[in-house]
C-alpha positions as CSV (number, residue, x, y, z in Angstrom):
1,X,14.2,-21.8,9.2
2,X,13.6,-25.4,9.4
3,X,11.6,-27.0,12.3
4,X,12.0,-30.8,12.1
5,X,14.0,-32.9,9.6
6,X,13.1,-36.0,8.6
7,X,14.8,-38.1,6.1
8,X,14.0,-41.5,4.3
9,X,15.9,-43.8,2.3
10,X,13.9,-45.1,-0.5
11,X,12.9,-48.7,-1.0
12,X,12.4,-50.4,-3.8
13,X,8.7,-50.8,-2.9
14,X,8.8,-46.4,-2.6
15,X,10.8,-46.4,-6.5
16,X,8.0,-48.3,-8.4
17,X,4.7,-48.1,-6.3
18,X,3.5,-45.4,-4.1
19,X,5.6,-43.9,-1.1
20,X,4.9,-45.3,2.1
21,X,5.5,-42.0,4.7
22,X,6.6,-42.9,8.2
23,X,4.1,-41.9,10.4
24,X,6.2,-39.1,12.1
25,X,5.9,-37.1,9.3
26,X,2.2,-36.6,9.4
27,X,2.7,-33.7,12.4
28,X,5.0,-31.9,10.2
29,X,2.4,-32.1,7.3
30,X,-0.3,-29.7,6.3
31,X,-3.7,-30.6,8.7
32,X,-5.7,-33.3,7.3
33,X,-9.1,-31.7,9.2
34,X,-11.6,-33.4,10.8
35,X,-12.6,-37.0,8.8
36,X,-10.7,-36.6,5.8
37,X,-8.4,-39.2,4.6
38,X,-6.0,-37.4,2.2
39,X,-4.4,-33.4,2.3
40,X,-2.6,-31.6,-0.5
41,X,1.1,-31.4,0.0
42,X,2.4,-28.2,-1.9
43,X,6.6,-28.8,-1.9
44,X,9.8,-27.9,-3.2
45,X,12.3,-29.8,-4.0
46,X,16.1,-29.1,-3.5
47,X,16.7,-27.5,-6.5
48,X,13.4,-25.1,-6.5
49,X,11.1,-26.8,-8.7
50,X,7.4,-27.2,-7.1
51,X,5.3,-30.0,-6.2
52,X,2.0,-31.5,-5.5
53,X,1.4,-34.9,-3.8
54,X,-2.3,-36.2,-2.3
55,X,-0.9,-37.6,1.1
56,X,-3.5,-40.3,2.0
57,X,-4.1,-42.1,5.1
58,X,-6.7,-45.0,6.4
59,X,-9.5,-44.7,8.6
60,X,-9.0,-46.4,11.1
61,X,-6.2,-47.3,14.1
62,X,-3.2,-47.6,11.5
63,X,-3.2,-44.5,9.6
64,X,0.0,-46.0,7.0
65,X,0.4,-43.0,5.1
66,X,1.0,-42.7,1.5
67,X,2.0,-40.4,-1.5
68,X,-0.7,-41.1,-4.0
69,X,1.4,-43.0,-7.1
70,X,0.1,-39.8,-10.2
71,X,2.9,-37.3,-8.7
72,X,5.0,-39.2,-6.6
73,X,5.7,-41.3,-10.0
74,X,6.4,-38.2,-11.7
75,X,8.8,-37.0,-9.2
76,X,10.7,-40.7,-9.0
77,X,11.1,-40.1,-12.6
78,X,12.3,-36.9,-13.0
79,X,15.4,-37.7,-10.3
80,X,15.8,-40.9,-11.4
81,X,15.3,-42.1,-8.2
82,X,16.4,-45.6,-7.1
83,X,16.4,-48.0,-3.8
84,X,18.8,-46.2,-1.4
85,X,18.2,-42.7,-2.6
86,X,17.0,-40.2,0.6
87,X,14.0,-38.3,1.0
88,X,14.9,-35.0,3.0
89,X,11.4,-33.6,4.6
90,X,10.7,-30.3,6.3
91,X,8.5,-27.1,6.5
92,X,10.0,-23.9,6.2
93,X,8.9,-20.9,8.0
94,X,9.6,-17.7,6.3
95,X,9.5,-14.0,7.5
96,X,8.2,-13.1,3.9
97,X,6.7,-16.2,2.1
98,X,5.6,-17.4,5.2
99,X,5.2,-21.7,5.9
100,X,6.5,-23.5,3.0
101,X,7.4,-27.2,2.9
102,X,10.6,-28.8,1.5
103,X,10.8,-32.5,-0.5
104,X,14.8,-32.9,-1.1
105,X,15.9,-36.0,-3.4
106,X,19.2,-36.4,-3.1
107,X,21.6,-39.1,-4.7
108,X,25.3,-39.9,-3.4
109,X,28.0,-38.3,-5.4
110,X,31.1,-40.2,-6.4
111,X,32.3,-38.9,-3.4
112,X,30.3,-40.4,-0.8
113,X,28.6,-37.0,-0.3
114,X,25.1,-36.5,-0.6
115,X,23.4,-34.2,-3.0
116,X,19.9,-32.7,-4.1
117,X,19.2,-33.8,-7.3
């Protein structure tokens, strides 16, 4: 079952360069222990396929997490992702696989409905 939910629509900056992750999501996100600027970030996207992004973060008072640009690019470019696309971000907790963290991309339909792509 799903704790929090956050969700992002993508920016053009977020399409072609690195993804800028609003701060709120760093609770949700695996713990970056004590002095280090970047954790792994093992997902899943909506349709089961897995993931790994490097979230990063400054040192310093404004953290302005990041999705390093190696895998986030990948994963823009396998959804064909554009400007106006959502992010849908969430950890999991499972009775059986235990803690495991979701990274939807969805797309709107021709209907107006949103879907995981």
């Amino acid at each position: 079952m799903a704790a929090q939910q956050f969700e992002k629509h993508l920016t053009p900056n977020d399409t072609t360069g690195k993804f800028s992750v609003p701060i709120a999501w760093l609770d949700a996100m695996p713990e970056f222990g004590e002095g280090r600027q970047q954790v792994l970030l093992r997902a899943v996207d909506g349709v089961g396929f897995g993931w790994q992004f490097i979230c990063a973060v400054r040192k310093g008072r404004y953290k302005k997490p990041v999705l390093n640009l190696a895998e986030w690019g990948r994963f823009v470019s396998a959804k064909s992702l554009k400007a106006g696309d959502r992010i849908i971000f969430y950890k999991e907790e499972n009775e059986f696989r235990g803690s495991q963290y979701r990274f939807r991309a969805q797309k709107l339909d021709a209907y107006g409905n949103w879907v995981d792509v």
